[in-house]
LUMMARTI-147469 format. One line per 2 residues: number of its first residue (from 1); their letters; for each residue x, y, z of C-alpha. Coordinates in Angstrom, 3 decimals. Layout:
BEGIN
NUM = A = X Y Z ~ ...
***
This chain:
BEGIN
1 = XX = -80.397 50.549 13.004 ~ -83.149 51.573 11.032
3 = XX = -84.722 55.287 11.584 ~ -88.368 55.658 12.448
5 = XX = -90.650 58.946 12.682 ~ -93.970 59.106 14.026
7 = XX = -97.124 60.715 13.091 ~ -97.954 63.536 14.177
9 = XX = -101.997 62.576 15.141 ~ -102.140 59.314 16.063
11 = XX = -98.415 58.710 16.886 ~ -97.603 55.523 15.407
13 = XX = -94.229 54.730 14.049 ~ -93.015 54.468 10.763
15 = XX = -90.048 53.309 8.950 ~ -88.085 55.886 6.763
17 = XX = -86.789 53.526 4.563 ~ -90.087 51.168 4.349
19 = XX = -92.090 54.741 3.700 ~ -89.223 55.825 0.964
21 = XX = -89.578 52.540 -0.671 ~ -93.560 52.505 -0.750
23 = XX = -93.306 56.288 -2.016 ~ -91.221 55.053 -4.712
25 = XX = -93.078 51.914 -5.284 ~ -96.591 54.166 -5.732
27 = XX = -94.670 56.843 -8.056 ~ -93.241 53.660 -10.749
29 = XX = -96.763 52.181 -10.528 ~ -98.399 55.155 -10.950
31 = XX = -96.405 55.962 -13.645 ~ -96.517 52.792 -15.370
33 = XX = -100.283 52.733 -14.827 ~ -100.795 55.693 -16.775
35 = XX = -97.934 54.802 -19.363 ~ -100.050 51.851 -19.977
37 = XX = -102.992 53.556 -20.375 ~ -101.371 55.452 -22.761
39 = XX = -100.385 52.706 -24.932 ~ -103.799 51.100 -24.153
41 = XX = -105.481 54.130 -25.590 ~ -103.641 54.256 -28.645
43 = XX = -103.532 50.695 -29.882 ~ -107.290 51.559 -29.592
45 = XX = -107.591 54.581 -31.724 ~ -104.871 52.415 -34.623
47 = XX = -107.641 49.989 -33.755 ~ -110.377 51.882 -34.369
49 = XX = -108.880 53.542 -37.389 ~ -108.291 50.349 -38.722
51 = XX = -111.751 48.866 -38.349 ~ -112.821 51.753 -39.676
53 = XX = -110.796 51.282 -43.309 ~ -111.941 48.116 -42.859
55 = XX = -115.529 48.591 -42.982 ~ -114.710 51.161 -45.952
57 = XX = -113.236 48.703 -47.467 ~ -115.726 46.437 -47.461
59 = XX = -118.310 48.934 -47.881 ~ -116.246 49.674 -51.150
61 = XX = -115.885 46.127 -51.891 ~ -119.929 45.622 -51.658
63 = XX = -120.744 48.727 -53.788 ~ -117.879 47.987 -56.487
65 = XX = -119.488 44.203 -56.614 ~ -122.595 45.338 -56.990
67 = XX = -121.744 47.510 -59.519 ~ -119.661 45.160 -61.433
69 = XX = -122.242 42.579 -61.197 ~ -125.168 45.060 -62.697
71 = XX = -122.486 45.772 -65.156 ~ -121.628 42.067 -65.637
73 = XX = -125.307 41.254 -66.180 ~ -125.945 44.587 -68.361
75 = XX = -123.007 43.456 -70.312 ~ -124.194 40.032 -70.529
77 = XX = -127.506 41.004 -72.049 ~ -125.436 42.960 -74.369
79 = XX = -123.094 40.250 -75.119 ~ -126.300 37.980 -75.566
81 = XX = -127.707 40.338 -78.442 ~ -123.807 40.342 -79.753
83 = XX = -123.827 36.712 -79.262 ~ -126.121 36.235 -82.653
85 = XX = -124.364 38.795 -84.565 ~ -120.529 37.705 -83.601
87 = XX = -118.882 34.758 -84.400 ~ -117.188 32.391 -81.650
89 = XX = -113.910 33.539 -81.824 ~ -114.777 36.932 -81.171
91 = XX = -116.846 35.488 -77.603 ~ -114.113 33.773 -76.488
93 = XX = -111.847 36.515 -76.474 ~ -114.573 38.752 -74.376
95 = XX = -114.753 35.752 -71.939 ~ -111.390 35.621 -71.547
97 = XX = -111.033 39.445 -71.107 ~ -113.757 39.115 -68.448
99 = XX = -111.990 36.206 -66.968 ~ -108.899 38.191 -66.604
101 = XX = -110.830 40.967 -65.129 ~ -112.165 38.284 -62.658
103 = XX = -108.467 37.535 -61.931 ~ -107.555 40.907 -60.735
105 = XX = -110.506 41.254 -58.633 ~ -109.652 37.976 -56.987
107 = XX = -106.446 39.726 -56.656 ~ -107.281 42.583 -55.133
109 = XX = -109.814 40.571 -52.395 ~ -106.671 38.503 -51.698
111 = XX = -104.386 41.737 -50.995 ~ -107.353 43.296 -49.166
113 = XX = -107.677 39.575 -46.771 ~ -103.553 40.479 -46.389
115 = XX = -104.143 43.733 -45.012 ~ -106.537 42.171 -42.720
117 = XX = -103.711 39.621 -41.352 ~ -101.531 42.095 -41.560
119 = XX = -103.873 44.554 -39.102 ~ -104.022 41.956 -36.551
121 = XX = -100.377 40.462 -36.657 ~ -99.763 44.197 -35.791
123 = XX = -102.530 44.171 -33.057 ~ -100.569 41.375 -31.345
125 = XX = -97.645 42.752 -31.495 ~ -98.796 46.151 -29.445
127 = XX = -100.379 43.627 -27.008 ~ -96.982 42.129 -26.640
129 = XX = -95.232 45.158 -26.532 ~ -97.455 46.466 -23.962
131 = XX = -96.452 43.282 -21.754 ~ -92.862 43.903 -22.334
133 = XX = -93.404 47.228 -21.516 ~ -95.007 46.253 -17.870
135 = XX = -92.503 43.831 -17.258 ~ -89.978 46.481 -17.924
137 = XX = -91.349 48.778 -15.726 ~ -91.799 46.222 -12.941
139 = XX = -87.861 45.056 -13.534 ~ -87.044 49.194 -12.880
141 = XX = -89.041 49.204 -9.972 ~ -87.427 45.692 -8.330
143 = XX = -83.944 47.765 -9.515 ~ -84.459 50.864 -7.806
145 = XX = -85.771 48.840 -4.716 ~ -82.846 47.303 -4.246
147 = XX = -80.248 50.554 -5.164 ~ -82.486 51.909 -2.333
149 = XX = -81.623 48.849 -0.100 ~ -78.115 48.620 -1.170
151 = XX = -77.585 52.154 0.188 ~ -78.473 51.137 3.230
153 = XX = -76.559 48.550 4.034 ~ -73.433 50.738 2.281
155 = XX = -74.123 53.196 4.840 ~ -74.552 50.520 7.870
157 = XX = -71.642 49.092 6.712 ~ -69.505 52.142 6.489
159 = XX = -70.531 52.482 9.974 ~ -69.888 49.846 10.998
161 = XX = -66.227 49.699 9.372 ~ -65.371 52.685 11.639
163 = XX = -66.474 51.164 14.756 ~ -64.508 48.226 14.287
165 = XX = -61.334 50.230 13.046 ~ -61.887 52.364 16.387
167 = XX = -62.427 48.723 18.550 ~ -59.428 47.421 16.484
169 = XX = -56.992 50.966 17.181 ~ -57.816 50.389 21.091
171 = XX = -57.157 47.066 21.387 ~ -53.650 47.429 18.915
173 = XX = -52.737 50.170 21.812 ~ -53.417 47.982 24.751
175 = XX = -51.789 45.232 23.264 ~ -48.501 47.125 22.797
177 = XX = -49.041 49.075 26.657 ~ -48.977 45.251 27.749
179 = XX = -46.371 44.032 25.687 ~ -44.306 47.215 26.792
181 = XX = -45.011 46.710 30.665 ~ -43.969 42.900 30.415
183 = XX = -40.810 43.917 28.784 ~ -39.998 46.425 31.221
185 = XX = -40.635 43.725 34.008 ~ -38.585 40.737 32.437
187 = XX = -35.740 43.337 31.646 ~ -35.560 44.604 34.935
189 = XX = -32.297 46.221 36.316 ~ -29.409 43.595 37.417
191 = XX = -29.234 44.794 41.110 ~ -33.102 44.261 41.333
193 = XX = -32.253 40.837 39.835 ~ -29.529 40.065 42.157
195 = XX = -31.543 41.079 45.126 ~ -34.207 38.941 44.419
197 = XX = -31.845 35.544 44.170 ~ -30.556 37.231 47.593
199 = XX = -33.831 37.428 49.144 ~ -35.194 34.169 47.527
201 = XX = -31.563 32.574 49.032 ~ -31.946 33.933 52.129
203 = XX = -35.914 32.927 52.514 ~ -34.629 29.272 51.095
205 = XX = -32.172 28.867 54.364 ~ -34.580 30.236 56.825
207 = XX = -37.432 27.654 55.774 ~ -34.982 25.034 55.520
209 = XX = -32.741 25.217 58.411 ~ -34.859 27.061 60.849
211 = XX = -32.635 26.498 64.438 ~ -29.944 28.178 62.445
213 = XX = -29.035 31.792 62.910 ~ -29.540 33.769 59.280
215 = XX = -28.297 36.751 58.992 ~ -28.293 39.375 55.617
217 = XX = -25.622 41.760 55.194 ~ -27.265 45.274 54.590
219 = XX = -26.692 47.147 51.497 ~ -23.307 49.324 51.312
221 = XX = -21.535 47.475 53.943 ~ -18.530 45.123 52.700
223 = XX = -19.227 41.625 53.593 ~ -20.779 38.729 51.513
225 = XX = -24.317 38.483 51.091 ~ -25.720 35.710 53.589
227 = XX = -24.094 34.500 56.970 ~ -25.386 31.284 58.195
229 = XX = -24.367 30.010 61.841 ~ -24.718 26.716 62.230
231 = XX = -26.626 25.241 65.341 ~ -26.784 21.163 66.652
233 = XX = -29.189 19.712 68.350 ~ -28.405 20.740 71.993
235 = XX = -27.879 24.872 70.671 ~ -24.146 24.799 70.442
237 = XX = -22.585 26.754 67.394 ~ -20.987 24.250 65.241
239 = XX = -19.771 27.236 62.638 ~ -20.643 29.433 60.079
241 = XX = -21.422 29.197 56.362 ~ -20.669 32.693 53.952
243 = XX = -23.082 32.568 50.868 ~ -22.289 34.853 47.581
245 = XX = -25.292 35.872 45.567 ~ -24.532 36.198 41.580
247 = XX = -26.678 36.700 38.946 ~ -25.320 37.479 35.890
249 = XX = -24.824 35.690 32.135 ~ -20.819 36.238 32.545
251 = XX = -18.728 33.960 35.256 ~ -16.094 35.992 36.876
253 = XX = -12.884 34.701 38.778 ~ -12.607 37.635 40.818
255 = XX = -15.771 36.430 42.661 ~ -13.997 33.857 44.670
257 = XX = -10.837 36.101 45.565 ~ -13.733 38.688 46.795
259 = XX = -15.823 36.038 48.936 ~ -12.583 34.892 50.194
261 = XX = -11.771 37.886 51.898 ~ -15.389 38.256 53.158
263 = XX = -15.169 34.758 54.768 ~ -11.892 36.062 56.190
265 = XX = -13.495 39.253 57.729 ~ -16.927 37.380 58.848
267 = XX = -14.282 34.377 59.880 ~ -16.622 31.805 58.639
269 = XX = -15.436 28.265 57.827 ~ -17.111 27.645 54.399
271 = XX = -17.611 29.846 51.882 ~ -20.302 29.399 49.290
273 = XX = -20.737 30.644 46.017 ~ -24.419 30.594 44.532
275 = XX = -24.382 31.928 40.766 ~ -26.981 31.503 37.846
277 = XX = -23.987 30.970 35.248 ~ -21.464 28.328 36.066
279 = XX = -17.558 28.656 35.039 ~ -17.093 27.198 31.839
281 = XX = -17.375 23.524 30.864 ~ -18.919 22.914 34.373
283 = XX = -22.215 21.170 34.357 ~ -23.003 20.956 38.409
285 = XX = -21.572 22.307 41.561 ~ -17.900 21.653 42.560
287 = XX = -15.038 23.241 44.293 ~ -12.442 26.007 43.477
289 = XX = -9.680 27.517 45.027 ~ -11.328 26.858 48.336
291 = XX = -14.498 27.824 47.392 ~ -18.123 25.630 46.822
293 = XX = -19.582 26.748 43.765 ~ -23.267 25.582 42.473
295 = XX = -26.715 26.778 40.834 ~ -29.105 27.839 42.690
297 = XX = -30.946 25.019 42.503 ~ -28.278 22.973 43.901
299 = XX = -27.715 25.459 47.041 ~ -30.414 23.746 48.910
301 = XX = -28.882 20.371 48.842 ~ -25.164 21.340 49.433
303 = XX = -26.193 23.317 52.827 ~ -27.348 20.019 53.906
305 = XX = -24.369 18.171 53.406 ~ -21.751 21.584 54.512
307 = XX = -24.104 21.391 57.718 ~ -24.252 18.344 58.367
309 = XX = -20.465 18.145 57.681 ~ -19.667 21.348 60.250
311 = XX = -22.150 19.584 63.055 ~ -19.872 15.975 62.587
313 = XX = -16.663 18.423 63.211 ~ -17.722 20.019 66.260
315 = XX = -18.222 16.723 67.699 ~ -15.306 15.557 66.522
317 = XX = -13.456 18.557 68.298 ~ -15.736 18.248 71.379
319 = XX = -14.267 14.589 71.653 ~ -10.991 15.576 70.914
321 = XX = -10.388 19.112 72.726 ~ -6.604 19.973 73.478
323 = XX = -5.860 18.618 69.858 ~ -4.155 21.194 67.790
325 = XX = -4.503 19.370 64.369 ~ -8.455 19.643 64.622
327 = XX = -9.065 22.273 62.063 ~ -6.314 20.446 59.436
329 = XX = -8.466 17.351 60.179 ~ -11.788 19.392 59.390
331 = XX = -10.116 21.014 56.177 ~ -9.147 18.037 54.955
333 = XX = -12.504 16.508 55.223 ~ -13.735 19.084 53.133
335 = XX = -11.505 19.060 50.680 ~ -11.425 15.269 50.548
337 = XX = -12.536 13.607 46.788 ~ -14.506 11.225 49.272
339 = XX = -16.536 14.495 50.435 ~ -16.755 15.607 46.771
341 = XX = -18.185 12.038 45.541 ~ -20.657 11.642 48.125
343 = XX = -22.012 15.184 47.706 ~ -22.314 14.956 44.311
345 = XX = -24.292 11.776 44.638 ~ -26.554 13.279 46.953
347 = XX = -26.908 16.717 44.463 ~ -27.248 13.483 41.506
349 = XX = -30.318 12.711 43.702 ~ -31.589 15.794 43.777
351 = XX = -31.021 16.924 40.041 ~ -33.130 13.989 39.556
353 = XX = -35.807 14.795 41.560 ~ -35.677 18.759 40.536
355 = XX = -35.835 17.714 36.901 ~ -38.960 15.474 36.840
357 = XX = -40.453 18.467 39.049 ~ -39.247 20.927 36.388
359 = XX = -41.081 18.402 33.539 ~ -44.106 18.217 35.424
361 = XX = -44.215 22.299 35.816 ~ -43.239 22.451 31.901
363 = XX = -46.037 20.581 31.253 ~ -48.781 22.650 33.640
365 = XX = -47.158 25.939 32.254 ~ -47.975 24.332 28.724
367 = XX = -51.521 23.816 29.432 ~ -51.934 26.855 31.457
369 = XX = -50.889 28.583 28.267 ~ -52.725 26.660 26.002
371 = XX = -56.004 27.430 28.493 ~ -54.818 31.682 28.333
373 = XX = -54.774 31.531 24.503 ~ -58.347 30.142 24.881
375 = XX = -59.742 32.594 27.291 ~ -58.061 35.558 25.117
377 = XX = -59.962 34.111 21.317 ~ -62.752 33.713 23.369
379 = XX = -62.813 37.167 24.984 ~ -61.538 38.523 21.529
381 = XX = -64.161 37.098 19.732 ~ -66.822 37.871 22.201
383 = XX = -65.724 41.649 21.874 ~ -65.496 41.514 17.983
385 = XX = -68.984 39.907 17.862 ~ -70.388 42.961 20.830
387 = XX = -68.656 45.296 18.042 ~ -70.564 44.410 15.604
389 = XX = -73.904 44.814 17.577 ~ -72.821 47.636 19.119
391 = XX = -71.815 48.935 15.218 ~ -75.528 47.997 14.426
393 = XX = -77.414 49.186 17.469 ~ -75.588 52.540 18.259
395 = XX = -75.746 53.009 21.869 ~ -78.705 51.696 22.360
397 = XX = -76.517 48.454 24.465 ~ -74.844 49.871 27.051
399 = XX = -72.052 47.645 27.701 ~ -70.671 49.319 31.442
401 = XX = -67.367 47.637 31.845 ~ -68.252 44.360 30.721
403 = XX = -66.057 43.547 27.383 ~ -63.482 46.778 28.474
405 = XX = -59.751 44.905 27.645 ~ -58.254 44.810 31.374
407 = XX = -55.871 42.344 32.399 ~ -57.379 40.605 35.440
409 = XX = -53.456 39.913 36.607 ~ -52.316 43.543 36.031
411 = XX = -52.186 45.851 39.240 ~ -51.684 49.340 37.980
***
């Protein structure tokens, strides 16, 4: 931003650097004026002084002719009374004598008509010097104009380097607060992490099977995680299903001996297993050492089928009361491979469905990046581009909280 001071009597405005660079201007003209003036005044004294030998000269020249030419015609009138008394020879060696004096006169008239060219070949080159000499002056002028100008923008720039260092420290340390917050949140601890897949299980079987009794275990008491009770149609309790909640990057085999024993204490009839990492070399649900074990993902679809399956055997034993062998019958149902296959067609089903759903939220998470990375150039550029304004026009933008980096998403 340029500076500007006013006058003191009529109070108009005026730019520094406009009244620096007019000062300057008048000074170099000024002195170039008078240097030309100078030069002006002495090619016209060498001038002068050399008109001056000129007329002399000529002057000289006029007064020697005429006295060479009284001579000349005194000596002639001599040379005419010789003429009778002197033979021929002897007057052609006196005409060639004055012939030869003739010569160097001619001589000196041409050296005389040299000095002459000389005079104004030199008069020329003054008057070409003393363009040079302008243009010179004019060139230092244009030159200091610019140094003038160039110091200017060095010092806007400079400025402006510093405000965009400043901009560019901020937004470096808001950058790494972010990155450091989102790493703290993905990272989590794993009992957070494990409580979440409980209370996301837990929400999952209320919404789906809401006529059946859901019940948590609360924290510190020995039991497994999530007690379903089944319940038909007309409100009678068909049984109960025990649901383990794992979360961890590590299957272990002691889980099933532990949810064992809680569906022994709870005395549930199936016991569920729900883990983010399967044992090895599985790739879906199955069962172990009488225990279902599946993904997450899967838990949904197996509940239906375990349900369904417990509601089936309590009409079974509602038909057949007074028969001992009902349970046997009911185990060996579960355990059946005709149980297995049609359960994992219906999970088949599912994984289907649940992968093209997965795809199709791949694909809006893609975009919905693609559309962030956007918004953040834009806004980045935006604030680079109010930086350099800003840089330029010192505070007089005020910018409130307009281009200030907050995350719209982050609650502090």
């Amino acid at each position: 931003m340029r500076d500007k001071i006013k006058c003191p009597n009529c109070g108009h405005g005026f730019d520094v650097e406009e009244a620096l660079s007019g000062q300057l201007q008048a000074h170099f003209k000024a002195e170039f004026e008078k240097k030309v003036q100078d030069q002006a005044k002495a090619f016209n004294q060498e001038k002068e002084k050399l008109e001056k030998e000129r007329l002399e000269f000529q002057t000289k020249k006029e007064k020697e002719n005429e006295i060479f030419k009284a001579k000349l015609e005194q000596r002639i009138l001599q040379e005419k009374e010789k003429i009778q008394n002197k033979t021929k020879s002897d007057f052609e060696l006196e005409l060639k004598s004055l012939k030869e004096q003739f010569e160097e006169k001619n001589k000196e008239v041409r050296a005389l008509k040299q000095q002459e060219i000389n005079l104004k070949k030199r008069e020329l080159e003054l008057a070409e010097k003393a363009k040079d000499q302008e243009l010179l002056v004019q060139q230092q002028l244009l030159e200091k104009q610019k140094e003038i100008e160039e110091k200017a923008r060095a010092k806007e720039r400079e400025a402006n380097a510093l405000k965009e260092r400043e901009f560019q420290k901020q937004l470096e340390d808001q950058k790494k607060l972010i990155e450091e917050m989102k790493r703290k949140a993905e990272q989590g601890s794993m009992q957070m992490q494990g409580e979440v897949q409980e209370l996301a299980l837990e929400e999952l079987l209320k919404s789906t099977f809401p006529f059946d009794e859901i019940s948590e275990v609360s924290k510190g008491v020995r039991g497994a995680d999530v007690v379903q009770t089944v319940i038909n149609a007309q409100q009678i309790q068909c049984g109960t299903i025990v649901f383990e909640s794992k979360r961890t990057k590590n299957f272990d085999n002691k889980w099933i001996d532990k949810l064992k024993q809680d569906q022994m204490r709870v005395k549930g009839d199936i016991a569920v297993l729900v883990t983010e990492t399967l044992p090895n070399d599985w790739e879906r649900f199955d069962f172990k050492d009488g225990v279902w074990i599946c993904h997450f993902t899967e838990v949904k679809s197996l509940t239906k089928v375990l349900r369904e399956v417990l509601i089936k055997a309590q009409t079974v034993a509602a038909v057949q009361v007074n028969k001992g062998d009902k349970m046997e019958l009911l185990y060996n149902y579960l355990t059946s491979n005709d149980f297995t296959q049609k359960i994992k067609r219906i999970i088949e089903t599912y994984d289907t469905m649940s992968t093209q759903l997965n795809s199709e939220k791949k694909a809006m998470n893609r975009m919905w990046a693609t559309r962030e990375k956007q918004i953040w150039l834009v806004q980045e550029n935006l604030s680079a581009l109010f930086g350099d304004i800003k840089g330029i026009a010192g505070n007089a933008i005020d910018s409130g909280n307009l281009l200030e980096l907050n995350d719209p998403n982050f609650d502090e």
